[in-house]
C-alpha positions in Angstrom: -11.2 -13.1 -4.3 -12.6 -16.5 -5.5 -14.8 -17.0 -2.3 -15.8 -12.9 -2.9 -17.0 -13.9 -6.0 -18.7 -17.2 -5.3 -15.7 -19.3 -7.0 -13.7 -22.6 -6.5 -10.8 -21.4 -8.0 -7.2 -23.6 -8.3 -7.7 -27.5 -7.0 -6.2 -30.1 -8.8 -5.8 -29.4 -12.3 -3.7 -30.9 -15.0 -0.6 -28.9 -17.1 1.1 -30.2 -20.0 0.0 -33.4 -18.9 0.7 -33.0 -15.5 -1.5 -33.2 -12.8 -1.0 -30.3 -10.1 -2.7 -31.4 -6.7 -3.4 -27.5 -4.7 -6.1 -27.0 -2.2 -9.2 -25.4 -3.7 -9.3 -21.9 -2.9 -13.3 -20.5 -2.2 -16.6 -23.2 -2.4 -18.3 -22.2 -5.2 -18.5 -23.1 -8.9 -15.2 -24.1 -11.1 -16.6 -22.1 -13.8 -15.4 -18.5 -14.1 -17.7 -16.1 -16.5 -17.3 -13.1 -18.1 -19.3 -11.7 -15.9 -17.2 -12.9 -13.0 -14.4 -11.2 -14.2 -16.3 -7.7 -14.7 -17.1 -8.7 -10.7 -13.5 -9.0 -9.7 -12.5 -6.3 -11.4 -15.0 -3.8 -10.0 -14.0 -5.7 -6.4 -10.7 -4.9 -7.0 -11.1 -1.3 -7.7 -13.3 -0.7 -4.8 -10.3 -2.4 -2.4 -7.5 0.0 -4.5 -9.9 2.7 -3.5 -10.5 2.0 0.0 -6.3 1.7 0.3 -5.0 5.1 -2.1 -7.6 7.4 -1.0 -6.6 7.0 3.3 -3.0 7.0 1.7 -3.4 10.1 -0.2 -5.1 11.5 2.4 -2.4 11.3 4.7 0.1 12.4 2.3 -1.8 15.8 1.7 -1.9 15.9 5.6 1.8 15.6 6.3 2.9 17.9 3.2 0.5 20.6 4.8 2.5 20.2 8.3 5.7 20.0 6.2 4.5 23.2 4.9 4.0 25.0 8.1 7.6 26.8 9.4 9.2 25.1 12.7 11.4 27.3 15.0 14.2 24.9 16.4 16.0 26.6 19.4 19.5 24.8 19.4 20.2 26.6 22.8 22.7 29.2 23.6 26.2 27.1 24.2 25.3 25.8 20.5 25.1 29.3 19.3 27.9 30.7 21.6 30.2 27.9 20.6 29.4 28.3 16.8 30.4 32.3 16.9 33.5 31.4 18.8 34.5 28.9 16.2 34.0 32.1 13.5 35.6 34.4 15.1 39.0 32.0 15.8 40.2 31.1 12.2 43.3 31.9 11.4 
């Protein structure tokens, strides 16, 4: 995201009086705007985008196939063996 957006985000920063030493994540500027936030945010809803709609598309797909009737033929020792065990309880 940071290097999407033309940021050096993380580095070594201080907390509480603590300095934290991570690697700088993008080469751009430390300084995030407002208006690099509306830009993340837009990016991120184009990526969710590109990812749900293939996923709901394939959901639709295989509810429509689920949909469809399959004939299973078990075979005719299955079926012969399945009347034999009706017709022998006691």
């Amino acid at each position: 995201m940071a290097g999407a957006l033309g940021l050096a985000l993380a580095g070594p920063r201080v907390y509480r009086g603590v300095q934290v030493e991570d690697a700088m994540m993008g080469n751009g500027r430390r300084e995030a705007t407002a208006a690099d936030i509306r830009s993340a945010l837009t990016l991120y809803q184009r990526a969710d985008a590109m990812l749900i709609v293939p996923l709901h598309s394939l959901r639709f797909s295989l509810l429509r196939q689920a949909e469809e009737p399959v004939e299973i033929d078990v075979g005719s020792n299955v079926r012969r063996q399945a009347v034999e065990r009706v017709f022998t309880r006691s």
